[in-house]
N, C-alpha and C positions, 0 to 999 in steps of 0.2 A: 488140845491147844489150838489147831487149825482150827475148829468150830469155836472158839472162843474167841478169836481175833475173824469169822469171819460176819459172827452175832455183832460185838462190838466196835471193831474199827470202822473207820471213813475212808478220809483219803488218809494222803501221807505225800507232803509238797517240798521233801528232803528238811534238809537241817535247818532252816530260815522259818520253820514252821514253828518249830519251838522257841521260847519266850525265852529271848537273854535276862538271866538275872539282871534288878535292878532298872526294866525299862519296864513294867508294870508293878504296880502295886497288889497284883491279886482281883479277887473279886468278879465281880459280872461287869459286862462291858455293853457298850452299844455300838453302831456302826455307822460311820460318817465317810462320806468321799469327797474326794478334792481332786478337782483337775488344774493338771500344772501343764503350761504349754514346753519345758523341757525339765525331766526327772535328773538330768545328768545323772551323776554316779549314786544317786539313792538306790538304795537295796529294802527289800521287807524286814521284818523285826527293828527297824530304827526308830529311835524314839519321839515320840510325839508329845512339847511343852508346849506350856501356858506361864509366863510369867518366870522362866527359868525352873518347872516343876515339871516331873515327870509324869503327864495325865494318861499316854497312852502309848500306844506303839501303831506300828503302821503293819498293817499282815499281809498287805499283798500291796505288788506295784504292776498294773494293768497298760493296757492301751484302748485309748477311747477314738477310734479313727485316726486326725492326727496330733493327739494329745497325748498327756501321760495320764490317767485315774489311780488314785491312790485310794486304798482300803482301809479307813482308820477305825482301831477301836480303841473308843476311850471307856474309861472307868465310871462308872456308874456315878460315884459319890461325886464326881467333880461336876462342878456345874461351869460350865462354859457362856461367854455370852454368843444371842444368836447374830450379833454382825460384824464377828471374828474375822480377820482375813488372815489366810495362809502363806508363810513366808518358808521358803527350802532356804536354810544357815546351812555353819558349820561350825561346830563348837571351837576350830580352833585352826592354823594354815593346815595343818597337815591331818587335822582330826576327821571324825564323822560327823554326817550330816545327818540333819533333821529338819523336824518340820516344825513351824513354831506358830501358835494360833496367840494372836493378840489384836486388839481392839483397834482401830484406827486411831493415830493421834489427832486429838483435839476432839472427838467423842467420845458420847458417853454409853458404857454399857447398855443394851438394850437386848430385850430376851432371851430365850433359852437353847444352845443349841443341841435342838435334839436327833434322834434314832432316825437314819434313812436320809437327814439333811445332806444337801450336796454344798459346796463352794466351788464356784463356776471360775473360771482362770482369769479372768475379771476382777475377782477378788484374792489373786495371789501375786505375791514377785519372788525375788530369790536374790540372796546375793552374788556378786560376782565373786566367780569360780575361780579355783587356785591357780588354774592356767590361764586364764585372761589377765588377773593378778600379776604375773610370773613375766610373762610378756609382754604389758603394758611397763613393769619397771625392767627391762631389759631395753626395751624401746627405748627409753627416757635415758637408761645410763649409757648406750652406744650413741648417741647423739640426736637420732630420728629425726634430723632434720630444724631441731632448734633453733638452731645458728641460723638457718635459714630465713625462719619466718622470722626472727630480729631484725637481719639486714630488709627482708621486703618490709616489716615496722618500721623501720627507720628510715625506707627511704620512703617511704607514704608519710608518714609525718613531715619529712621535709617538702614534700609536692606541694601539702597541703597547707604549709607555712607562710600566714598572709593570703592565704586566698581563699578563709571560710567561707567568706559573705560568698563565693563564686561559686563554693562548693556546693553553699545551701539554695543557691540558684538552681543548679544543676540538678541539685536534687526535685527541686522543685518543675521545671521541664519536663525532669525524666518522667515522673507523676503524671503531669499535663499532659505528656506523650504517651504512656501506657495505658492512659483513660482515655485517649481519643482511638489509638489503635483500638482497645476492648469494647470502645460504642461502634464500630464497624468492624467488628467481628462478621457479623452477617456479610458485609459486603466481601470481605477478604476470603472469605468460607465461599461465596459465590464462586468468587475470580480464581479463586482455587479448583471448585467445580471443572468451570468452562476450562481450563487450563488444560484438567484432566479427560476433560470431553476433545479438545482439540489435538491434544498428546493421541489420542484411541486414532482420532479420524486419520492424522497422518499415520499414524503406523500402519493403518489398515489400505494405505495410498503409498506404501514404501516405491512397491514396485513403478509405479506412475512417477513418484518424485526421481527414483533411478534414473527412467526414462527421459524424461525432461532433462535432467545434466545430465545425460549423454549426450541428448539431443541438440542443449543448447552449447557445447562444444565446438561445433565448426562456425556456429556463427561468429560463438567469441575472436576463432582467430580472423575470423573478415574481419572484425573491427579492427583488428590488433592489426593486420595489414592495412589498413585503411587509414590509418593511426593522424600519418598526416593531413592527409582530406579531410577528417572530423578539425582538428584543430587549424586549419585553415579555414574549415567555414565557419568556427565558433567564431574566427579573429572578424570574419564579414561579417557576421552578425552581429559583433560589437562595434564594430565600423556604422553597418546601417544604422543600430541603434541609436548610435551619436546624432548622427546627420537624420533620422526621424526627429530623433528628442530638439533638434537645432530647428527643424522646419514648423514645429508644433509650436515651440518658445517664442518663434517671428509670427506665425499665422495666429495667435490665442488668440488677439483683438477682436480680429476679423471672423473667428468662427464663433466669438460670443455675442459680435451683433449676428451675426446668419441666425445662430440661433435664438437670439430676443428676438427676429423679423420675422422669423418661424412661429413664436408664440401664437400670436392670433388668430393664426391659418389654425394651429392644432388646437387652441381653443375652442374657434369656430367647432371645429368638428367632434370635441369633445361634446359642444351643447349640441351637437344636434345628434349627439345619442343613436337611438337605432333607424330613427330615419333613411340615414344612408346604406346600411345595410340590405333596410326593407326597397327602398329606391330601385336598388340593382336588383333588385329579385325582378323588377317588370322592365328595367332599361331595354335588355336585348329579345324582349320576348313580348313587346307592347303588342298588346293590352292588356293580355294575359302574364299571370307570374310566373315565372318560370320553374315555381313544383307543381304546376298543375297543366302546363302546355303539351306534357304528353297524353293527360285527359282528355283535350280539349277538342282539338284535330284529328276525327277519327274516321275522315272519307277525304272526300274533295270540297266541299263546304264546312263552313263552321256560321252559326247563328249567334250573332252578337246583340245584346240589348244594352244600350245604352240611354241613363238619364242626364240631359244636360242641363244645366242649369241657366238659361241666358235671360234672367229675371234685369229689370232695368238696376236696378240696385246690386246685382252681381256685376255685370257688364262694367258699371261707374266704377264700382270699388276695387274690382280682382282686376278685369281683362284690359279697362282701358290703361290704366296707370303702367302696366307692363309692357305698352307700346313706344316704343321710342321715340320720340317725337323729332321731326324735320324739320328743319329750318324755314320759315314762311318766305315765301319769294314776294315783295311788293310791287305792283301792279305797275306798270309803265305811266308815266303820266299824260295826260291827254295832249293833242295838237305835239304833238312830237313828229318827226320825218322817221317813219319805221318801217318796216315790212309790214302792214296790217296781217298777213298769214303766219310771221313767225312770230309778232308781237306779244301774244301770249304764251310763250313758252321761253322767253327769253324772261331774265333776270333784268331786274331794274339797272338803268346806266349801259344797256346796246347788246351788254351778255348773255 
């Protein structure tokens, strides 16, 4: 008998290994899985429909990382479509569960599901369980706050009484406003940045910042003893203030002709551009300019070459015109009684 069970046996996965009456029909099977993101209380040997028909049973309930995988085998004869999705029921509130393979609504059959196919959790849901059930109408008949949301209904309905059109402004705004915040996202992400850059740089300066209010501690209270001095000279300086602002309000006339009788002067020397700059470069150091008179003077003589120009035609036009001319003295007139020695050096009329 040991050699006979240990020729023919396999495993042996207790009492869920064996096939409840009535949840296969017999026959040869094939093998399909299905991952469900929660098995709850399914167990193996529960039954597996198509249309409210018993096509299979479920032999194993797995773990696929952090999934559930379930081990179907269905019956041979039954032809299944291949774009079934798997729903976890339950026949009844207090009954057992299953797994139910049906077609999505509003399609249409489409191929065959065969031997090795998976259905990925993708393609399953499941009803809500008996205890969600159970405490969702427990919720609902101890009150759960009903009343509640009524009265916040009602008083939002009265807010909003008469003042759609303000509402749908608002609404409109807020739009406006969360589309202009989300086009400067960048910028807000920046200022976030530096905020966070500048939050690092003091904390890393604590100690300094410490120091500093410590520091600035005994100033404070000189001021604080000083207290009246500050506000006596604020009150002078609102005094001066006055009496500047009164002297500026009499004098405006007079300091806007100074400065029209100024214009022309500063004109002048606007036109004459870098002239006068260049000017002063030989004023104090004639002949020479004065970047280059420490070149220039390098003993006790210096050799000057100079070209002048004293052409009759410069003379006429440059030199003489810039002489100042004297008043002509007229000649004494003849047979007069005079000093003939001083005669000529006296101005006409004895002078």
């Amino acid at each position: 008998m040991a050699v006979l069970f240990s020729v023919t046996g396999c495993t042996f996965d207790g009492v869920n290994s064996f096939s409840l009456p009535g949840n296969t029909s017999g026959g040869d099977t094939y093998r399909v899985t299905v991952d469900l993101a929660d098995a709850q209380n399914l167990v193996g040997n529960s039954p597996v429909k198509a249309g409210n028909v018993t096509v299979g049973n479920i032999r194993k309930v797995e773990t696929n990382g952090w999934q559930a995988r379930l081990l179907l085998d269905i019956n041979s004869d039954q032809q299944i479509a291949g774009n079934v999705r798997a729903t976890l029921a339950q026949t009844s509130l207090f009954g057992s569960q299953y797994i139910e393979l049906a077609v999505p609504a509003g399609a249409a059959p489409t191929g065959h599901l065969s031997a090795g196919a998976n259905i990925p959790v993708s393609d399953t849901s499941q009803y809500p369980p008996v205890e969600k059930v159970l405490s969702s109408l427990s919720l609902v008949l101890n009150g759960s706050g009903l009343q509640q949301l009524r009265t916040i209904t009602d008083q939002t309905n009265q807010i909003l009484d008469g003042h759609e059109d303000d509402a749908r402004a608002l609404v409109g705004r807020l739009d406006t406003f969360v589309t202009n915040i989300e086009a400067q996202r960048g910028d807000i992400e920046n200022a976030i940045e530096s905020l966070a850059s500048l939050s690092t740089t003091l904390s890393e300066q604590v100690s300094t910042i410490s120091h500093g209010i410590d520091t600035i501690g005994p100033a404070i209270n000189v001021l604080n003893a000083q207290e009246r001095n500050l506000v006596s000279m604020l009150d002078s300086i609102g005094s001066f203030g006055d009496a500047a602002t009164g002297v500026l309000n009499r004098s405006r006339d007079s300091v806007v002709d100074e400065v029209s009788n100024l214009a022309p002067t500063l004109n002048s020397l606007a036109d004459a551009g870098n002239a006068l700059p260049e000017a002063l470069k030989v004023a104090l150091t004639l002949p020479f300019p004065v970047t280059t008179i420490d070149r220039t003077a390098k003993g006790d003589y210096v050799n000057l070459f100079l070209t002048l120009d004293i052409s009759p035609q410069k003379l006429a036009n440059v030199v003489l015109p810039s002489v100042t001319r004297l008043p002509r003295d007229e000649p004494p007139l003849s047979r007069e009684a005079v000093d003939p020695l001083r005669a000529p050096t006296q101005r006409s009329g004895g002078q």
